[in-house]
TIVO-2410 file (N, C-alpha, C; in nm, 3 decimals):
# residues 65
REC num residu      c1      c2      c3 atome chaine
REC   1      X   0.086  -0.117   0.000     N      A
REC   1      X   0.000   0.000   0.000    CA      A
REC   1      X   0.091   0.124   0.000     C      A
REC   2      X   0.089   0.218  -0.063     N      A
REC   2      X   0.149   0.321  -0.106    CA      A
REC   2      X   0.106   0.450   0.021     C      A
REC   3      X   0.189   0.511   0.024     N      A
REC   3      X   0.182   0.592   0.158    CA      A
REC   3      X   0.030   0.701   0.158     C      A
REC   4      X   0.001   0.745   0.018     N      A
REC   4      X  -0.147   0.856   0.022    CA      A
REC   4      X  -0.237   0.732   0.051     C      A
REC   5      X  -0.246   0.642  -0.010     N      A
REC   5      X  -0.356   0.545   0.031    CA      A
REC   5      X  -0.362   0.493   0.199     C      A
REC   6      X  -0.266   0.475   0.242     N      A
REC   6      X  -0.219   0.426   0.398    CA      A
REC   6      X  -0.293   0.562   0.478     C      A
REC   7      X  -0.249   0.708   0.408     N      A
REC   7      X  -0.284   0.822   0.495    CA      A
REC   7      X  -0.439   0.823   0.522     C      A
REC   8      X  -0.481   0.767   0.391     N      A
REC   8      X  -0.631   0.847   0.324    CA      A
REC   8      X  -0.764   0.748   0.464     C      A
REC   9      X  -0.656   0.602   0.455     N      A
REC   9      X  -0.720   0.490   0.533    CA      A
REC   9      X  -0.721   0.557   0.672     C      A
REC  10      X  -0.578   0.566   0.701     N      A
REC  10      X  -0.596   0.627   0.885    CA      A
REC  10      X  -0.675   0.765   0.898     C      A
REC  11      X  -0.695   0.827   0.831     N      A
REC  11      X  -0.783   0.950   0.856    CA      A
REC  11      X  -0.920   0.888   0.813     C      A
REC  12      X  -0.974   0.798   0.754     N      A
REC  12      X  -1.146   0.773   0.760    CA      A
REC  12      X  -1.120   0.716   0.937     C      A
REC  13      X  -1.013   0.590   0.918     N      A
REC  13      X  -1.029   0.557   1.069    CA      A
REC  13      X  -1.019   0.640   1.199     C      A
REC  14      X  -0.960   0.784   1.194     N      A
REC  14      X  -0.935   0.857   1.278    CA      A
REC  14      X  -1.095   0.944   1.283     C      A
REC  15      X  -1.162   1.020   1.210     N      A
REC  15      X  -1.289   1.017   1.186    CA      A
REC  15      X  -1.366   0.958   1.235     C      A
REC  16      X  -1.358   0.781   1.194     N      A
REC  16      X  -1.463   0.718   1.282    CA      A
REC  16      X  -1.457   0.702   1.399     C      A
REC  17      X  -1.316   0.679   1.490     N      A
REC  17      X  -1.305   0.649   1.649    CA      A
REC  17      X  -1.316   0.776   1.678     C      A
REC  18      X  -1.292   0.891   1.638     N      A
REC  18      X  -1.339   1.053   1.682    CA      A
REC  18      X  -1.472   1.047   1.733     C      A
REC  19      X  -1.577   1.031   1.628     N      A
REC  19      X  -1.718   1.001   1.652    CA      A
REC  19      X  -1.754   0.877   1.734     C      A
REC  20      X  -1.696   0.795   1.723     N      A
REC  20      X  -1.739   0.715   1.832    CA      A
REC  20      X  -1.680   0.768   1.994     C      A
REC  21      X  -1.572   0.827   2.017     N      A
REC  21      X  -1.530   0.889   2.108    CA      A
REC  21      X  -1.638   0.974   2.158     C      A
REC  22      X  -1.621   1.081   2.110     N      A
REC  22      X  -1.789   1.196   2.086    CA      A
REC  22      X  -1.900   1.177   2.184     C      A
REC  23      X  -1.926   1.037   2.096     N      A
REC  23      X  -2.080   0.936   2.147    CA      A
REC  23      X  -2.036   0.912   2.297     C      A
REC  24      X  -1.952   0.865   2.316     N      A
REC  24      X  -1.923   0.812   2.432    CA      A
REC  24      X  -1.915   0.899   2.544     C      A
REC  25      X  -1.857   1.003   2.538     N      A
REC  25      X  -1.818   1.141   2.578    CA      A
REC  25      X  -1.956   1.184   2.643     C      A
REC  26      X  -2.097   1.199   2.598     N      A
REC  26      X  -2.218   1.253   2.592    CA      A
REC  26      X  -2.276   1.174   2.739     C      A
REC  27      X  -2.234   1.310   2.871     N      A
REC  27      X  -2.337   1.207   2.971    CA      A
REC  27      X  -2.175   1.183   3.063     C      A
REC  28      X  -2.024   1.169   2.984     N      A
REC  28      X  -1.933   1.082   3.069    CA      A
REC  28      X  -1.839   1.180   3.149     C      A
REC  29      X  -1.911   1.130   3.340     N      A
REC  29      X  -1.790   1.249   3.441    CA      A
REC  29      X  -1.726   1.152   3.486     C      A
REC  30      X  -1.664   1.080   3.474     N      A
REC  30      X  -1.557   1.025   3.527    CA      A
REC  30      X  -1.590   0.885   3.586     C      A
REC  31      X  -1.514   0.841   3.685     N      A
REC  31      X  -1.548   0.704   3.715    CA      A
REC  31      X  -1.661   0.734   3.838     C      A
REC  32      X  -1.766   0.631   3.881     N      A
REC  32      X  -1.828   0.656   4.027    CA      A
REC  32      X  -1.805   0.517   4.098     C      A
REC  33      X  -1.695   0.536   4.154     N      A
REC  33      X  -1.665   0.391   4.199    CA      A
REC  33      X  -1.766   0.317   4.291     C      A
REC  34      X  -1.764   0.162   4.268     N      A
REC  34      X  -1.859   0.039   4.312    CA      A
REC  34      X  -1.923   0.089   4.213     C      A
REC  35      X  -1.958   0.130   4.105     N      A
REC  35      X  -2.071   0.129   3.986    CA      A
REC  35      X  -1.987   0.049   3.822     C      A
REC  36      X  -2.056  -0.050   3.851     N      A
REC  36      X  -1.970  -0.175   3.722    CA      A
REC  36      X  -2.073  -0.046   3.607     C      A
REC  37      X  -2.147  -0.009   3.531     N      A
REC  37      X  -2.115   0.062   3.484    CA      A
REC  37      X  -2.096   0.159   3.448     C      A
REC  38      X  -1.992   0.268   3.557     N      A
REC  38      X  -1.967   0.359   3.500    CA      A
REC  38      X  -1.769   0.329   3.485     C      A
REC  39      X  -1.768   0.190   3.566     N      A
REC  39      X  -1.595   0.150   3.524    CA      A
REC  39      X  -1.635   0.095   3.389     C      A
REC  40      X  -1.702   0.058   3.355     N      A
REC  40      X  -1.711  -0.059   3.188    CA      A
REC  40      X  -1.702   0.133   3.080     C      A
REC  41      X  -1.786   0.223   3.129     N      A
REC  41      X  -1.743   0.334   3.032    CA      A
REC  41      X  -1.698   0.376   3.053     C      A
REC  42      X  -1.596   0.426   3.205     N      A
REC  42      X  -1.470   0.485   3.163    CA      A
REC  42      X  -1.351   0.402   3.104     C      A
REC  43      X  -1.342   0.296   3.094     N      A
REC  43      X  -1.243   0.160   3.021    CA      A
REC  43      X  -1.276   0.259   2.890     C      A
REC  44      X  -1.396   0.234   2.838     N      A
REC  44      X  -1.392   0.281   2.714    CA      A
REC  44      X  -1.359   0.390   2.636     C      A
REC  45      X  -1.375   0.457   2.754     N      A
REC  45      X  -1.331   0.626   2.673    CA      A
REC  45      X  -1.191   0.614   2.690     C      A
REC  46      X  -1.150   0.593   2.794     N      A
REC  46      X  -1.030   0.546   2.762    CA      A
REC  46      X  -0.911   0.471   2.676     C      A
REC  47      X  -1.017   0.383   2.645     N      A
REC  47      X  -0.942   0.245   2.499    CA      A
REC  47      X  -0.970   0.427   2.376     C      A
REC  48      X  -1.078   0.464   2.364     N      A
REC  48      X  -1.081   0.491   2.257    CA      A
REC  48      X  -1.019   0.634   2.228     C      A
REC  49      X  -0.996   0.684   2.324     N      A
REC  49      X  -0.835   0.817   2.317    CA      A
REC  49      X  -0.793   0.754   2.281     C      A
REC  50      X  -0.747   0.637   2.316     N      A
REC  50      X  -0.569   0.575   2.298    CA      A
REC  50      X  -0.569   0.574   2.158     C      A
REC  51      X  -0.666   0.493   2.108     N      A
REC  51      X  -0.653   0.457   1.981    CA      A
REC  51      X  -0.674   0.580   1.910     C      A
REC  52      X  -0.771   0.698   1.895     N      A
REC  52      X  -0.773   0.799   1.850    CA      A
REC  52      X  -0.605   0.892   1.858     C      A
REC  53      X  -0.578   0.905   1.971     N      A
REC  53      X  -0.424   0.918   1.997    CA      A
REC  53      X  -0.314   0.880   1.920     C      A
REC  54      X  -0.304   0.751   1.904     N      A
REC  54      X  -0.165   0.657   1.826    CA      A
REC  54      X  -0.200   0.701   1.686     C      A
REC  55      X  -0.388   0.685   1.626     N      A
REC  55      X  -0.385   0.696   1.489    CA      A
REC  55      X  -0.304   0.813   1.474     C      A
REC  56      X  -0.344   0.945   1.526     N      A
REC  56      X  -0.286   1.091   1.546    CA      A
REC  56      X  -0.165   1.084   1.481     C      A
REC  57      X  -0.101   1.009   1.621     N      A
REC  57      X   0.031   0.976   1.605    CA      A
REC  57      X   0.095   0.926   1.461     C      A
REC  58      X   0.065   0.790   1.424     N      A
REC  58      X   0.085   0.745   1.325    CA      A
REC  58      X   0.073   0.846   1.171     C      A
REC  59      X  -0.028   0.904   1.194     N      A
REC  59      X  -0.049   1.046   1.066    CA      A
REC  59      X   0.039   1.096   1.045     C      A
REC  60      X   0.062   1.138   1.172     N      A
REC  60      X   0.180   1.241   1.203    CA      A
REC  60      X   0.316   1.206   1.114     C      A
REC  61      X   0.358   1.085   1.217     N      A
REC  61      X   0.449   1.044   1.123    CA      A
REC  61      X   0.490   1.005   0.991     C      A
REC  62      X   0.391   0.963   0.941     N      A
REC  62      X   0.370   0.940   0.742    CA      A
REC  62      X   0.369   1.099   0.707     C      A
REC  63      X   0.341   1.195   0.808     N      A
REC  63      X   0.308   1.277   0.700    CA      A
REC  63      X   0.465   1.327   0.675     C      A
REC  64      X   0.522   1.369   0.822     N      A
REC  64      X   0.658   1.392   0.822    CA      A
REC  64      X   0.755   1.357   0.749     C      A
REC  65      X   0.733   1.210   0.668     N      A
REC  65      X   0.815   1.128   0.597    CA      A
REC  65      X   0.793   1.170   0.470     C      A
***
């Protein structure tokens, strides 16, 4: 895969975990501990920075190159 095609892919994917981030976001203050779920959605907002994060990251770097 050639590097504009690699870019073009991580930015739809950066887009979509954005919006799913978003969604998640709507309603989310933090953890309220002894509540299984408000630890199951902060896990999640969590997983899904990260991954929103690294894609970032990863952009970053293809683009630099």
């Amino acid at each position: 895969m050639d590097k504009k095609n690699k870019l073009k892919e991580l930015k739809e994917k950066l887009a979509h975990y954005e919006e799913k981030l978003a969604r998640e976001m709507i309603g989310y203050r933090g953890v309220k501990h002894e509540s299984a779920v408000s630890e199951i959605k902060h896990d999640k907002v969590m997983v899904l920075r990260d991954v929103v994060n690294n894609l970032k990251e990863e952009i970053h770097n293809l683009e630099k190159t």
